[in-house]
N, C-alpha and C positions, 0 to 999 in steps of 0.2 A: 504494500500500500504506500502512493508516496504522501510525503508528508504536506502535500497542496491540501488533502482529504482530508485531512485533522485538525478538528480546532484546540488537543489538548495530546501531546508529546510527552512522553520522558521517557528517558533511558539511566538505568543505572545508578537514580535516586538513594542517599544515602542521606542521614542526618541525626546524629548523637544528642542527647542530652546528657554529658559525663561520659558516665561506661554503660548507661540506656542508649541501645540504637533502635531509635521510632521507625525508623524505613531504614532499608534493608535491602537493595538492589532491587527499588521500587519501580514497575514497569509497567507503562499505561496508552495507550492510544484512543480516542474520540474521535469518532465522525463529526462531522459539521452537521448542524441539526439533530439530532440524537440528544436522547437522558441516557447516561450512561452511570447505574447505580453502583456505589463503592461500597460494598457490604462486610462486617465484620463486625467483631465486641468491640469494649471498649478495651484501647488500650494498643489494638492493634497497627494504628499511626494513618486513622481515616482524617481526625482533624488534622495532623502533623501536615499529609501531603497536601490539606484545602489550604492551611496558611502558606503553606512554602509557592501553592501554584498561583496563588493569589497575591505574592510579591512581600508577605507581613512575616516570612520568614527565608532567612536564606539554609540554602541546602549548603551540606559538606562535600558531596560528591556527585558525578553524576551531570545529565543534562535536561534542560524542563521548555518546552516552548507552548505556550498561549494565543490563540488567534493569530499566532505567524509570525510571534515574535519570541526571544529569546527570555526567558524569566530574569537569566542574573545578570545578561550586560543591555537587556531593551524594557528595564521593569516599570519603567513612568507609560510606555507604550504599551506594554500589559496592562496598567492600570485603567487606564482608559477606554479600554475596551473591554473591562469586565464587569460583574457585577456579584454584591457576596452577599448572602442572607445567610446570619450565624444562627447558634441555638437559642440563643436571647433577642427579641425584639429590639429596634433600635431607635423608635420613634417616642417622641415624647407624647405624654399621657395627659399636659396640661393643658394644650394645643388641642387644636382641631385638627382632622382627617386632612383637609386641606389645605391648613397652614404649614401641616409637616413636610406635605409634598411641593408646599412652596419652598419652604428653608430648603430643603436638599436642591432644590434644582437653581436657586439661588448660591450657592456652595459649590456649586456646578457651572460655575460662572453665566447661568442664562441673565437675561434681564427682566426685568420685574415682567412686560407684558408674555413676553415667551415663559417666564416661568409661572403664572397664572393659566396660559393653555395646557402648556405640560400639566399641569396637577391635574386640570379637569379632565385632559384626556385619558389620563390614567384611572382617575376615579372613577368613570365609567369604563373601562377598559374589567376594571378590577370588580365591579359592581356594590362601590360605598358612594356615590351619586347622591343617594336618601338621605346617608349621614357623612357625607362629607363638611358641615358645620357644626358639628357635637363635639364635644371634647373626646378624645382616644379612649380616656379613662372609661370611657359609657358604653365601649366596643367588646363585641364578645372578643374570645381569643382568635376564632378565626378570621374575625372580621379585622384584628390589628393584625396578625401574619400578613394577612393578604396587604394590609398596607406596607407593611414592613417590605413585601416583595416589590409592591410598586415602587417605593423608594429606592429601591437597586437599579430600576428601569428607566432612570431619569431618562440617560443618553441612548436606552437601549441596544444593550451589551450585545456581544456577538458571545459570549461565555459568562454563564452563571453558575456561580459556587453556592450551593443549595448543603448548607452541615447542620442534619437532623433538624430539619424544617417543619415536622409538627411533631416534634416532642411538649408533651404536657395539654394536647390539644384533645379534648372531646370528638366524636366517631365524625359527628356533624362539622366541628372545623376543620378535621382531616379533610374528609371530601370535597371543602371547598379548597383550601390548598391546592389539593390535589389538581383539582379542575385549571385554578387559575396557571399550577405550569403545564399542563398541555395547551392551553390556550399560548402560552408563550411559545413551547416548541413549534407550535404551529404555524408562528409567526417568522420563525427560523434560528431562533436561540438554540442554542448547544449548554446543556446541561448538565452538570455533576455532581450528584446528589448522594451522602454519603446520610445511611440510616441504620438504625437497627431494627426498623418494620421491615420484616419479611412480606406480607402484602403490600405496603408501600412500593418495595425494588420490583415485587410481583405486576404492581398496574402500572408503574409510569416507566420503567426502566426498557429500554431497547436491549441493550447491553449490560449484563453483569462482570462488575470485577470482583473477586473474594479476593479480599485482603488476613493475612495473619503474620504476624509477628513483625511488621514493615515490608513485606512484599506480597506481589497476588499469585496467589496459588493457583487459579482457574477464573476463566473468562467464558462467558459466552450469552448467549441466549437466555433466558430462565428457560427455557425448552429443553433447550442445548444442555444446560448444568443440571436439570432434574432428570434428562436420560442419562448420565454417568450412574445413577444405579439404579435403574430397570425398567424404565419408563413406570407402568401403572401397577398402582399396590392393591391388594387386599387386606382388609382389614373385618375380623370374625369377633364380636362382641358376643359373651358367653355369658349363661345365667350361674352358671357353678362354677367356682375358681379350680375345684378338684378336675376339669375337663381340660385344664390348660397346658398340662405336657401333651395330653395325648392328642389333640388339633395341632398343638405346636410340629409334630412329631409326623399329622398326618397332612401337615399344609407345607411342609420342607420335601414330604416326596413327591405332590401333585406339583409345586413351586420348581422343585430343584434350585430353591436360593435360601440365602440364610434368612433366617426366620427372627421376628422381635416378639417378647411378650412382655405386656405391660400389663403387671399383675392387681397393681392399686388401679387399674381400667376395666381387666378382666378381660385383655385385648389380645387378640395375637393379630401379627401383620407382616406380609413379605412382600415382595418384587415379584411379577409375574409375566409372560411374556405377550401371551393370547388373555386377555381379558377375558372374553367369553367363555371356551374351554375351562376356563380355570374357575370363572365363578360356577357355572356348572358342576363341575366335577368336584368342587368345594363342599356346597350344597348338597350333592349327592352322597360325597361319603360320610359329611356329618350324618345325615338321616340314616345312613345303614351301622353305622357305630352309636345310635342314639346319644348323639352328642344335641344340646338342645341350645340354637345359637337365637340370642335379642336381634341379631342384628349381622346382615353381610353386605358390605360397601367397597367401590372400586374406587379409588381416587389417584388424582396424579401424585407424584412426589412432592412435598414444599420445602422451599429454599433451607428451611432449620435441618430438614433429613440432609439437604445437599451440604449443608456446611460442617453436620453430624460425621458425613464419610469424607469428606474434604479432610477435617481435621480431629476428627475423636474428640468434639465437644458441641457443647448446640450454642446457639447465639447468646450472649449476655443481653438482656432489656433492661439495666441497670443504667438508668438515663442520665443519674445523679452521679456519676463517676469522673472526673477531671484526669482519670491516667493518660487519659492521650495527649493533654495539653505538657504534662510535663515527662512523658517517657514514652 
């Protein structure tokens, strides 16, 4: 791929805190246009590489390019044609919706009349139109995210740094979040969204990177990364916990794959190849071994199993963690 197609480059990212190294022969390519989800726990160096790509840190080693410029010797030029939304809002609460998006775009050197369109057009862009004269503080959560996003949009970045964008948000402000960055991709922004919602990277992500210990372990599709073990599972919910070797036992030979049982579920679940066949035949020999199942469901794999055989652990949701910022 040459690097015309990328609006986010590196090779060979490295960068220490002490004798903590946050990244690790950190390696990343983006399409132009594309959300490309950074996915990992905490700790694993997803905020390390959003400040380093975003100019608010410099790297040790290694090489980083942004919208077609270089991070370490063209970073005022990176800067300008980015945009960052951190984990914490950045608009003030005592202001109005539309004061805020005036100060930024005023900071942004427009002038007072260009920086009164810019706000409205965003405000409706973003859809706070209604209350773009209420004070912030009046705003649900995701009605100030979404401001907060708007405010990254002044200049309308060609690259947006997206680091855990609806953490602390209600299901309701997620979705809108959510909405308003596809409506951006849409628009032709290039996105890098690093989170720890597994459904999050699931809906808006084109591309996934798994990140661990400073570098990505696997990239691809969530299609792509959920067929590295087996494409579609079964999963057998049992009324008696006494049945769960002998399903375990009897869905390993009809599977031929290794087998999970989750006993505080009453669960057994494996990788299967032929979905059909398999629930069938599932089905059929629990009834002739009178095994008596609640419940038999096919599902795809989700990102936590992919990052479970990635790396022998499942995702931390531990939002309140600060390891990344300093290790």
């Amino acid at each position: 791929m040459q690097a015309s197609e990328n609006a986010i480059l590196t090779r060979g990212l490295r960068k220490s805190y002490g004798k903590a190294r946050a990244l690790d022969g950190f390696e990343l390519s983006v399409r132009k246009g594309t959300v490309c989800g950074l996915l990992g726990p905490n700790g694993a160096g997803k905020t390390t590489a959003v400040r380093v790509l975003a100019t608010l840190l410099k790297f040790d080693e290694g090489y980083a390019e942004v919208a077609g410029f270089d991070v370490a010797r063209q970073a005022a030029q990176v800067r300008y044609r980015i945009g960052l939304v951190g984990q914490h809002t950045a608009v003030d609460e005592i202001i109005s919706g539309r004061q805020n998006l005036v100060m930024f775009a005023r900071l942004y050197h427009l002038g007072a009349a260009a920086a009164r369109r810019r706000a409205d057009e965003l405000l409706e862009q973003f859809g706070l139109s209604e209350a773009a004269n209420k004070p912030v503080k009046q705003y649900s959560g995701g009605m100030r995210r979404r401001l907060d996003l708007a405010a990254s949009l002044i200049l309308t970045p060609q690259v947006l740094f997206l680091d855990e964008p609806s953490t602390g948000l209600d299901p309701r402000g997620r979705l809108e979040v959510w909405e308003a960055i596809r409506s951006l991709v849409a628009a032709g922004t290039t996105v890098l969204l690093t989170t720890q919602y597994l459904d999050e990277a699931d809906q808006l992500a084109n591309t996934i990177s798994v990140i661990d210990s400073g570098r990505v372990i696997a990239e691809g599709t969530p299609d792509q990364l959920k067929s590295k073990i087996g494409g579609d599972r079964i999963d057998i919910v049992l009324q008696s916990p006494t049945d769960l070797e002998t399903t375990a036992a009897l869905i390993q030979r009809i599977a031929g794959n290794e087998v999970e049982v989750k006993r505080d579920m009453c669960q057994v679940s494996a990788p299967v190849q032929d979905r059909v066949a398999a629930l069938t035949d599932v089905a059929r020999e629990l009834q002739n071994v009178g095994i008596v199942a609640q419940d038999i469901a096919l599902r795809r794999p989700t990102l936590d199993e992919v990052f479970l055989h990635l790396t022998g652990r499942h995702i931390e949701k531990d939002s309140t963690s600060k390891q990344e910022v300093t290790a």
